[in-house]
C-alpha beads as a LAMMPS data file, in Angstrom:
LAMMPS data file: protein, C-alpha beads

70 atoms
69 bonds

1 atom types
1 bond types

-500.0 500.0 xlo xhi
-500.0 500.0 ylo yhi
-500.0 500.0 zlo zhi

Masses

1 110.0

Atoms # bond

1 1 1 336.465 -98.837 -294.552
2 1 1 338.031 -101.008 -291.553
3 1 1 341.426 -102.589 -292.756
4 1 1 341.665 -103.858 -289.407
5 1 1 339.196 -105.925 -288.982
6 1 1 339.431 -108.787 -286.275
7 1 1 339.555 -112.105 -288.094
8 1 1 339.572 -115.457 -286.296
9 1 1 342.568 -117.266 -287.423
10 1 1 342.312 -120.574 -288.305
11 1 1 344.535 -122.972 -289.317
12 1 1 345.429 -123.024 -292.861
13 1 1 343.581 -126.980 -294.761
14 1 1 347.109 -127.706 -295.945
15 1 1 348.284 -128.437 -292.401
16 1 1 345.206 -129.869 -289.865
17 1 1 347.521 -131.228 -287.710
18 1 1 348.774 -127.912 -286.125
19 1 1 347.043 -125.948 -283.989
20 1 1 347.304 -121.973 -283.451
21 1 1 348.814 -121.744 -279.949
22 1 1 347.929 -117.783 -279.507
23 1 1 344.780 -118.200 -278.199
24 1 1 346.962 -120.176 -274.976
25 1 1 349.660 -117.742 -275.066
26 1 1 346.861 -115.053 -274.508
27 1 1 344.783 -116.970 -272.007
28 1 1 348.758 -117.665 -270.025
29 1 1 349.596 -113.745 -270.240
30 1 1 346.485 -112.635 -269.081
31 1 1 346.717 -115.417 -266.128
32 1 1 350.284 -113.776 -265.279
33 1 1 348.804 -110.510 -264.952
34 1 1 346.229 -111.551 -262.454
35 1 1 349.096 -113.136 -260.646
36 1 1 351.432 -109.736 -260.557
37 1 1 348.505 -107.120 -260.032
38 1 1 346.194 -108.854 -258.068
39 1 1 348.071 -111.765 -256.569
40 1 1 345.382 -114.525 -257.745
41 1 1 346.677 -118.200 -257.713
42 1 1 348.598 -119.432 -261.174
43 1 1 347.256 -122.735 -262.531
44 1 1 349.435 -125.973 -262.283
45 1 1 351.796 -126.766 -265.202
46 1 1 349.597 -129.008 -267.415
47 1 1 349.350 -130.217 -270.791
48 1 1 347.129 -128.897 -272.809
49 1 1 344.564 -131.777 -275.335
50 1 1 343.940 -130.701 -278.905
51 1 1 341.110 -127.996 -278.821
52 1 1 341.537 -127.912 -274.673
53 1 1 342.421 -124.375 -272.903
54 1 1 344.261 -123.830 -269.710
55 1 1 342.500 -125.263 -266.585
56 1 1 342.302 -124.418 -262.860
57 1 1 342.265 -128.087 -261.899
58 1 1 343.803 -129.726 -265.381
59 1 1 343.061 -133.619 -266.468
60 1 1 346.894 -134.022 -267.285
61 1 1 349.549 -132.043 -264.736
62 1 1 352.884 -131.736 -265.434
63 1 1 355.297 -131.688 -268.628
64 1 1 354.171 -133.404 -271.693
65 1 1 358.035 -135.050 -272.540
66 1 1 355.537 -137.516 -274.603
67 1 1 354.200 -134.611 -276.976
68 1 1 357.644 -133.304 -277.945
69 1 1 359.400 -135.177 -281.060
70 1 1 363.332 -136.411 -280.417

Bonds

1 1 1 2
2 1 2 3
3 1 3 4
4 1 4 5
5 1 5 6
6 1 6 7
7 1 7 8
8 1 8 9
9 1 9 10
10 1 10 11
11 1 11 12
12 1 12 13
13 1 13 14
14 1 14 15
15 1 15 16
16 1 16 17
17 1 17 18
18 1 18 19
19 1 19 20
20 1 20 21
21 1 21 22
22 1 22 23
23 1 23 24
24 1 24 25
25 1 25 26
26 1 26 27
27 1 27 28
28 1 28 29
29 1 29 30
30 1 30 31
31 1 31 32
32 1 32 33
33 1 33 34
34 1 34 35
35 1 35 36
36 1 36 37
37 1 37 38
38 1 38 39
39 1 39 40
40 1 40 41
41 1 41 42
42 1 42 43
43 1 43 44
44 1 44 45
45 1 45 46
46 1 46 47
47 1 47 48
48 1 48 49
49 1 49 50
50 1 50 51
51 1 51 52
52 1 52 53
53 1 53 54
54 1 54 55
55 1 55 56
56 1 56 57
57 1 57 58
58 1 58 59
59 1 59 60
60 1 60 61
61 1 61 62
62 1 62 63
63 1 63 64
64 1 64 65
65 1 65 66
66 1 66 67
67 1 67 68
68 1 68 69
69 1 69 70
Protein backbone atom coordinates (compact mmCIF):
# COMPACT_ATOMS: atom_id res chain seq x y z
CA UNK A 1 0.00 0.00 0.00
CA UNK A 2 1.42 3.63 -1.00
CA UNK A 3 1.11 6.02 2.11
CA UNK A 4 2.73 8.44 0.02
CA UNK A 5 0.74 9.06 -2.47
CA UNK A 6 0.98 12.48 -4.42
CA UNK A 7 -2.18 14.45 -3.72
CA UNK A 8 -2.94 17.80 -5.36
CA UNK A 9 -3.51 20.21 -2.64
CA UNK A 10 -6.19 22.35 -2.82
CA UNK A 11 -7.36 24.90 -0.86
CA UNK A 12 -9.42 23.99 2.01
CA UNK A 13 -13.86 25.48 1.14
CA UNK A 14 -13.59 27.27 4.47
CA UNK A 15 -11.11 29.79 3.07
CA UNK A 16 -11.55 30.44 -1.10
CA UNK A 17 -9.90 33.46 -0.87
CA UNK A 18 -6.31 32.06 -0.36
CA UNK A 19 -4.43 30.52 -2.70
CA UNK A 20 -1.58 27.72 -2.20
CA UNK A 21 1.58 29.63 -3.17
CA UNK A 22 3.86 26.26 -3.50
CA UNK A 23 3.17 25.60 -6.80
CA UNK A 24 5.12 29.45 -7.43
CA UNK A 25 7.65 28.78 -4.91
CA UNK A 26 8.44 25.55 -6.98
CA UNK A 27 8.12 27.05 -10.43
CA UNK A 28 10.75 30.26 -8.71
CA UNK A 29 13.29 27.49 -7.32
CA UNK A 30 13.42 25.58 -10.25
CA UNK A 31 13.87 29.04 -12.34
CA UNK A 32 16.95 29.77 -9.86
CA UNK A 33 18.48 26.62 -10.69
CA UNK A 34 18.47 27.19 -14.38
CA UNK A 35 19.98 30.51 -13.54
CA UNK A 36 23.06 28.98 -11.26
CA UNK A 37 23.73 25.73 -13.42
CA UNK A 38 23.05 26.76 -16.69
CA UNK A 39 23.14 30.53 -16.64
CA UNK A 40 19.55 30.97 -18.42
CA UNK A 41 17.94 34.49 -18.02
CA UNK A 42 15.66 35.03 -14.60
CA UNK A 43 12.20 36.46 -15.31
CA UNK A 44 11.37 40.15 -14.30
CA UNK A 45 9.92 40.76 -10.81
CA UNK A 46 6.14 40.62 -11.48
CA UNK A 47 3.01 40.13 -9.77
CA UNK A 48 1.48 37.25 -10.02
CA UNK A 49 -3.05 37.31 -10.89
CA UNK A 50 -5.11 34.77 -8.99
CA UNK A 51 -4.65 31.32 -10.79
CA UNK A 52 -1.59 33.08 -13.02
CA UNK A 53 2.10 31.41 -12.87
CA UNK A 54 5.38 33.10 -13.35
CA UNK A 55 5.91 34.61 -16.86
CA UNK A 56 8.87 35.30 -19.19
CA UNK A 57 7.32 38.55 -20.39
CA UNK A 58 4.63 39.21 -17.31
CA UNK A 59 1.26 41.50 -17.83
CA UNK A 60 2.09 43.33 -14.44
CA UNK A 61 6.14 44.03 -13.66
CA UNK A 62 7.26 45.10 -10.61
CA UNK A 63 6.14 44.97 -6.77
CA UNK A 64 2.55 44.59 -6.01
CA UNK A 65 2.64 47.40 -2.78
CA UNK A 66 -1.29 47.34 -3.81
CA UNK A 67 -1.75 43.49 -2.91
CA UNK A 68 -0.17 43.73 0.54
CA UNK A 69 -2.66 44.82 3.53
CA UNK A 70 -1.28 47.92 5.96
Amino acid sequence: MDRHRHRPRQVPPLFPQLELIEPHAQRALDLLVRYVEHGDALPPSQCIPRGGAIAGAPAQPGHCAHLFAP
